[in-house]
C-alpha positions in Angstrom: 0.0 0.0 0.0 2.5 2.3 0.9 4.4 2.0 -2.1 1.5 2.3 -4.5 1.0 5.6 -2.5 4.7 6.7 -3.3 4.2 5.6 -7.0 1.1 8.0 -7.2 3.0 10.9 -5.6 6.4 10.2 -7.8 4.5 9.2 -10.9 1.8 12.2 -11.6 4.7 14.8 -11.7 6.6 12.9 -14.1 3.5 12.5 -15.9 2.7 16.4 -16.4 6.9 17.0 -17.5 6.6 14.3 -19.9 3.8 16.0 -20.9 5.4 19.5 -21.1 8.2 18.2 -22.9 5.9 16.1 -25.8 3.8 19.3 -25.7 7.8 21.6 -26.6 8.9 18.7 -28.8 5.7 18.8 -31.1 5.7 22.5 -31.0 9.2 22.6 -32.5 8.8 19.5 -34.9 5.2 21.7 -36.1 7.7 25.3 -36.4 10.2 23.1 -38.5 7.5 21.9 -41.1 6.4 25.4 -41.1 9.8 27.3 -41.6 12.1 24.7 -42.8 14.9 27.2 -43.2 15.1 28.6 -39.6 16.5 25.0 -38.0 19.1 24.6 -41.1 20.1 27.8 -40.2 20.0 26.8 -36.7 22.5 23.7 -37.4 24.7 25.1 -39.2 25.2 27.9 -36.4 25.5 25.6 -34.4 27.4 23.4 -36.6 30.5 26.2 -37.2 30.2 27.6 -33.3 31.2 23.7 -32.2 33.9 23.7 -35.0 35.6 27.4 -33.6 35.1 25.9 -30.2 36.9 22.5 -30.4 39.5 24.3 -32.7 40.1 26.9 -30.2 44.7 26.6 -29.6 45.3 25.3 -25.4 47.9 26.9 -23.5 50.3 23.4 -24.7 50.3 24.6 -28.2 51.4 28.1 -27.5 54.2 26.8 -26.2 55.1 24.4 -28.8 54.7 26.9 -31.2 57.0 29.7 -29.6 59.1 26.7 -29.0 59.5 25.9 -32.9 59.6 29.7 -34.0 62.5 30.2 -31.3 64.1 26.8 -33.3 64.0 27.9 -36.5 65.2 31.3 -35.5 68.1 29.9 -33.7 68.8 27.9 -36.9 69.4 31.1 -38.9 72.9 33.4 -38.9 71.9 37.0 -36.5 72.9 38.6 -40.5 70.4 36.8 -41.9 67.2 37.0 -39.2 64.9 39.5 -39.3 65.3 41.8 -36.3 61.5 42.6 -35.9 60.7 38.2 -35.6 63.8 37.7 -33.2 63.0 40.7 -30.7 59.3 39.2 -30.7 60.1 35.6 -30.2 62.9 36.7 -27.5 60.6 38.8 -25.6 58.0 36.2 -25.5 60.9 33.7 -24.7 62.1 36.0 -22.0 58.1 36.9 -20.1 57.5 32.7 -20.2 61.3 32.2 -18.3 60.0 35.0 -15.8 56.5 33.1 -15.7 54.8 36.6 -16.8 52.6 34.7 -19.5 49.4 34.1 -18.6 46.9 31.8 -21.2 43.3 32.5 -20.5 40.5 30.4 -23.1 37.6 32.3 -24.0 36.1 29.5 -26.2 36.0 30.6 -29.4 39.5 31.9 -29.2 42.2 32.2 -26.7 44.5 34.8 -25.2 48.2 35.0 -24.4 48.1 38.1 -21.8 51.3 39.2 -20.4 51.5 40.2 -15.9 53.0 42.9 -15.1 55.0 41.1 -11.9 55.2 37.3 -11.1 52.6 36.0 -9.1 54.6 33.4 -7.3 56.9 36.0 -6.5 54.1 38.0 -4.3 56.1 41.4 -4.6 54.9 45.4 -3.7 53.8 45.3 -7.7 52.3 42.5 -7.5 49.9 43.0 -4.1 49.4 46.7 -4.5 46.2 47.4 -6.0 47.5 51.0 -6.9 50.0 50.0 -9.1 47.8 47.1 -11.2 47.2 48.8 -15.0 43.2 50.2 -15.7 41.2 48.2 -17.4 41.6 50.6 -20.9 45.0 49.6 -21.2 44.5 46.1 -21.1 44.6 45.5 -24.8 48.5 46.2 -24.5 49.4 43.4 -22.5 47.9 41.3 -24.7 51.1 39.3 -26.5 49.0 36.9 -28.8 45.7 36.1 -30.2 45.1 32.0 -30.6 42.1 31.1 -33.4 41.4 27.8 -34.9 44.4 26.5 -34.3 46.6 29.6 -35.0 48.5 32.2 -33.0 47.7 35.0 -35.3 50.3 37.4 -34.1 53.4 35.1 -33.7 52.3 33.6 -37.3 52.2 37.5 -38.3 55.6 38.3 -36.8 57.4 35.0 -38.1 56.7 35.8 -42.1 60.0 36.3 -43.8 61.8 35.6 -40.7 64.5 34.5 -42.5 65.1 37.6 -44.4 66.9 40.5 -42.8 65.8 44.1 -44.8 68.6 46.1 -43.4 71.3 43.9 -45.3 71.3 44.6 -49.2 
């Protein structure tokens, strides 16, 4: 008896959100029929935001990439580099040694930002809410852009790395 009595109390609220949710589902299947056009446009939104999402570059593949630039910038005579890619990749080189890199994932795309003191090193600069930059002036300390896969500013920086304009 007593069960039967749970069952009754457990099964007429299920009941009414099955209900609710056959009443939604046939709502949308009838919109669908309707206005074919608004769901394929739906999908493929939704299609391209999943594809930007699961593309969007992890904090590893910064790394590897800064790592390979560095590389094949180390492979290269100083006469023959050009001096705008090496003092980019040596700067970046230098704010990851000093741990002032900071990778923060905004899902479609991702964001190299670099500190202004190191947080494991808990300094005046670091504590002092006084000294921390505004929020307008955040867009400087922003050292690279990541986006399907890319990092668009170090892949901007490292075209014609290899050739030096000052030397004729």
């Amino acid at each position: 008896m007593a069960t039967r009595k749970l069952f009754t109390k457990l099964g007429n609220p299920l009941i009414n959100i099955y209900r609710d949710y056959e009443d939604v589902f046939t709502g949308i299947a009838k919109s669908c029929y309707r206005k074919p056009s608004r769901p394929i446009f739906l999908g493929i939104f939704a299609g391209v935001f999943g594809y930007i999402w699961h593309q969007n570059p992890d904090e590893k593949s910064f790394d590897a990439e800064l790592q390979q630039c560095g590389n094949a910038l180390s492979l290269l005579s100083r006469l023959t580099r050009n001096p705008s890619s090496d003092a980019h990749i040596d700067r970046l080189l230098y704010l990851q040694n000093e741990n002032l890199l900071t990778y923060v994932s905004l899902g479609l795309f991702s964001l190299v930002i670099r500190q202004d003191a190191n947080e494991i090193c808990k300094n005046y600069e670091y504590t002092c809410h006084n000294l921390q930059s505004g929020f307008w002036t955040y867009y400087d300390k922003i050292e690279d852009i990541g986006f399907l896969q890319k990092w668009l500013i170090l892949d901007r920086k490292m075209i014609d790395y290899d050739v030096n304009p000052l030397v004729d």
